[in-house]
N, C-alpha and C positions, 0 to 999 in steps of 0.2 A: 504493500500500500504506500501512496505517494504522503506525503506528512502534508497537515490539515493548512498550516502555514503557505507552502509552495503552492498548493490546489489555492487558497485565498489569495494568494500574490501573482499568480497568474491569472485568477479574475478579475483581481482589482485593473492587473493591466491593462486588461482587454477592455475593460470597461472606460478606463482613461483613453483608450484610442478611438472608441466608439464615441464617447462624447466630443473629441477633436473634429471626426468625420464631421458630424453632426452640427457641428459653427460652423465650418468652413460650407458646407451646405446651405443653410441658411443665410452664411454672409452674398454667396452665389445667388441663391432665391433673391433677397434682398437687393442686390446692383442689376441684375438682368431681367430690363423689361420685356414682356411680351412682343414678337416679333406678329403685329398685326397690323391694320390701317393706321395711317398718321401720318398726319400731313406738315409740313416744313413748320421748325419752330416759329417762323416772322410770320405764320399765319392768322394762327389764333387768341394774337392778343387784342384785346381791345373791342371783339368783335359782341355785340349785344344778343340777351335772348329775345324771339322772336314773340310777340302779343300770342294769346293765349286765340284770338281769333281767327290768327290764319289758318287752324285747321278747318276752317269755316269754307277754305276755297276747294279743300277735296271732298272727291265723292264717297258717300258714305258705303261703309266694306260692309258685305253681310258677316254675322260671325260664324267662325271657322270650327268643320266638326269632323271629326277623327272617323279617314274611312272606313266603307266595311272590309270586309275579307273577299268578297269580289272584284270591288274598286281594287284593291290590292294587290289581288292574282292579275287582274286587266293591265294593269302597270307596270308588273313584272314582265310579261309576256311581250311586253309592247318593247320593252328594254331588249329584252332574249333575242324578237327580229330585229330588233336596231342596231345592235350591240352582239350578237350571237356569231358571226361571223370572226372576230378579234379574239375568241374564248383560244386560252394558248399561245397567243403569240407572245415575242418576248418585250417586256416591261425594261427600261433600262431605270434600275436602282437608283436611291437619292446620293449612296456615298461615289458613283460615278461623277456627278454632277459637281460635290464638293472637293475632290480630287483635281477637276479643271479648274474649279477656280483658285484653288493654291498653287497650281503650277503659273496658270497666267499674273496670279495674282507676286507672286515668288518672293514673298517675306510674310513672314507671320503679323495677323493681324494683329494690333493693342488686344493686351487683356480683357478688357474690360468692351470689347466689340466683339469678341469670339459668337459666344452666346447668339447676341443680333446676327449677325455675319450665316453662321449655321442652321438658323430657323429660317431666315429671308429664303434662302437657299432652298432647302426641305417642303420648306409650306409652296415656293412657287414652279420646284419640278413637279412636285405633286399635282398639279393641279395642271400641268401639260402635257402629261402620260397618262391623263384622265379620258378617255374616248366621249365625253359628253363635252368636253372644254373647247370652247370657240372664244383665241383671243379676240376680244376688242380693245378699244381705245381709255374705254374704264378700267380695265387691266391695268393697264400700259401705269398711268395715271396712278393707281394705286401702288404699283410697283415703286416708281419713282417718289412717291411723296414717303412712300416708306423708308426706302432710300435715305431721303433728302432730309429725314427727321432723326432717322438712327447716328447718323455719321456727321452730325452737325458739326460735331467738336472736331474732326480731323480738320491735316491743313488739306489748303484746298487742292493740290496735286496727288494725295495720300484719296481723298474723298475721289477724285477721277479717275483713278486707277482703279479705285476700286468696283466703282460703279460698272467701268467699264470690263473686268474681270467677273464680276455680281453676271449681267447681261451674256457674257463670252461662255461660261459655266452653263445657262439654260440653252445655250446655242440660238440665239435674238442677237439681233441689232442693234445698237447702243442709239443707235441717231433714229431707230425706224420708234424705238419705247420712248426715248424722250421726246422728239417729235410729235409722237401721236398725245402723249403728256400734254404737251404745250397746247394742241388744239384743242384740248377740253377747259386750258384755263383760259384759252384766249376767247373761245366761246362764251365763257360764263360772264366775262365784265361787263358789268352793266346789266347782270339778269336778277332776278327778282325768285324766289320760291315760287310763285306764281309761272313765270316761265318755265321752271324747272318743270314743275306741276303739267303742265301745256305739253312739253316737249315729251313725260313720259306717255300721254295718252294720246299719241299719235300727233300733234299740233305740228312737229319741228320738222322739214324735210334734211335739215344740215346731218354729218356724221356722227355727230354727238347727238340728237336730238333722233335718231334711227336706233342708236345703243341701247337710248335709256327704253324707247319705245320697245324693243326687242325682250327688255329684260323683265317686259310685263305679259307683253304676247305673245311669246314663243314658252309652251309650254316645258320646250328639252333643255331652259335657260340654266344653266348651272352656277348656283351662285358661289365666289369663290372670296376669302378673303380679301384678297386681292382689289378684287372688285367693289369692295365693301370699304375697303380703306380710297380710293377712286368717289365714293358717295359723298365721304367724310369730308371730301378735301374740297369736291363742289359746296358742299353745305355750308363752310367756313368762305369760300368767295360769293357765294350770294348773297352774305350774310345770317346765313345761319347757325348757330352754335351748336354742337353735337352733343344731346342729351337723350335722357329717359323717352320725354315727351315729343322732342321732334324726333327721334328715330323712328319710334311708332308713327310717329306721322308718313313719316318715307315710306318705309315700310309696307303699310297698311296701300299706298299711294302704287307703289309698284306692285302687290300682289303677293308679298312675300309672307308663306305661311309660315305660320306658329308654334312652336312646340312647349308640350307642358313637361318645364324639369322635373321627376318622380323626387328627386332630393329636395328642394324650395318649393314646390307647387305653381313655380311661377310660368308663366306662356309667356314667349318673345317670339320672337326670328331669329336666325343667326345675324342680322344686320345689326340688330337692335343689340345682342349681345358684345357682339363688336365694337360697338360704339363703346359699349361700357368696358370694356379692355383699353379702350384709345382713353380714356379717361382716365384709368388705374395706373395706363401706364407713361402717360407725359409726365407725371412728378418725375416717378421711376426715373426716365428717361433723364430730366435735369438733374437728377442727384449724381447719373453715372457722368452724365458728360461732367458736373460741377469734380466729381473727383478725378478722373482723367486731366481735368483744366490743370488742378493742384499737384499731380504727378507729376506732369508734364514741367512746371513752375520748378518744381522740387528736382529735378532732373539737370537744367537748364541753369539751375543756381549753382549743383553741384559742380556741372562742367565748368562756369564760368571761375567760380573759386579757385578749381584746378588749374585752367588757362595765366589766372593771375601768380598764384602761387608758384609757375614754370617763367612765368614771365620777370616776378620778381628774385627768383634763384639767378637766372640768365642774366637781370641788369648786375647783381651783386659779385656772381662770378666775372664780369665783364670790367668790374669795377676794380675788382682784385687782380686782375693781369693788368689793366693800367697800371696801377702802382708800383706791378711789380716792373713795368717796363721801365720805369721812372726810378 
């Protein structure tokens, strides 16, 4: 038998190492926000919530009721011909995807962007090896605002590499994503929620005003987060602030069904939930860039100390062979 001592001092060890695990876990949790919609930091400050009337200009949604088991089977089936044809073919995996972009990317990201860096990644091959997924320009749009929110803090040659490594990794066009980005903000200046309103229900003939149309009438629309961080980033240039109550407004606007969490009892949509991640995690988000800023400061002090401290060796040495030349 092992003595009762040695059996306790190798538990207590183990137990000292699990609680280590366990900060350093938490401190992770804690710096690494959710890699969903969000739109550039200079967007949403300042921006006001909308009167409690404007839902007043959408049409009202009947309420939404849980199919039956025919509905069900009919929807399956409908998948099976649309989709049954692809059953076996090969899927190329997400850690392919994240493998190109560290080779193109070729230096390891900041710590403290790993995290964003490998979700961004993940969540948007996923959603391209998806056989329902038809990029549009709300994509596009969401990509880049998520983008352009995560990597605030780099310098700005550090953020273009990256983006352009991010785009290179899905096998996309760096100019055809921001491109299509730009024409949904250039679209939106000067539009109203009303507009928006308009353009989802067939009113807009422009390519943005077809998207959002699409995303209501096209029953095989698949909604992606992507696309949902693309909503966000409209909602914030109309002037809308992304909450509880306008997402549901969206939402309900686009056609986007609901689901009842069996944990909370609550019913949303994935947009609506969305939206509430984009809110949880823009503190998030400032806290990490706020300590990156200070690392970086903290780094930048050390070197410079160092530079003086060789600098000042070098005059005093420099000083000492005068004399002695003298």
């Amino acid at each position: 038998r092992r003595p009762a001592s040695l059996i306790c001092g190798r538990a207590l060890a183990g137990f000292s190492s699990l609680v280590m695990f366990l900060r350093k876990a938490l401190l992770v949790a804690a710096l690494a926000a959710p890699a969903a919609a969000f739109a550039p930091t200079g967007s949403f400050g300042g921006l006001q919530l909308r009167s409690s009337h404007a839902s007043a200009m959408l049409p009202a949604t009947p309420s939404l009721r849980a199919p039956s088991c025919s509905a069900s089977s009919l929807q399956m089936g409908e998948m099976a011909e649309k989709f049954g044809h692809l059953r076996g073919a090969d899927v190329e995996p997400c850690d392919k995807a994240v493998k190109r972009f560290y080779e193109l990317f070729a230096k390891p990201v900041p710590f403290v962007f790993r995290t964003a860096t490998n979700e961004i990644l993940y969540m948007s091959h996923l959603d391209l090896v998806n056989a329902r997924f038809n990029y549009d320009i709300f994509w596009a749009l969401g990509f880049y605002s998520t983008y352009d929110l995560f990597f605030a803090a780099l310098d700005e040659g550090v953020r273009a590499n990256l983006f352009k490594s991010l785009v290179g990794a899905l096998k996309l066009d760096k100019d055809v994503v921001k491109g299509d980005a730009e024409k949904v903000l250039e679209w939106a200046k000067g539009k109203t929620e009303a507009d928006v309103v308009a353009a989802i229900n067939g009113e807009d003939s422009s390519e943005v005003g077809q998207a959002l149309a699409n995303a209501k009438s096209n029953k095989d629309f698949l909604y992606t987060r992507n696309f949902g961080a693309g909503l966000i980033k409209l909602m914030q240039v109309v002037g809308v602030e992304p909450n509880s109550e306008t997402s549901k407004r969206w939402a309900e606007a686009i056609g986007f069904g609901s689901k009842t969490s069996a944990l909370t009892g609550m019913s949303m949509s994935k947009f609506e939930a969305d939206v509430g991640i984009f809110l949880s995690s823009v503190e998030k988000m400032q806290e990490v860039m706020q300590l990156y800023a200070d690392v970086e400061a903290r780094e930048k002090k050390k070197v410079a100390e160092k530079l003086a401290e060789k600098a000042a060796k070098a005059a005093e040495e420099a000083s000492a062979q005068a004399e002695m030349a003298q």
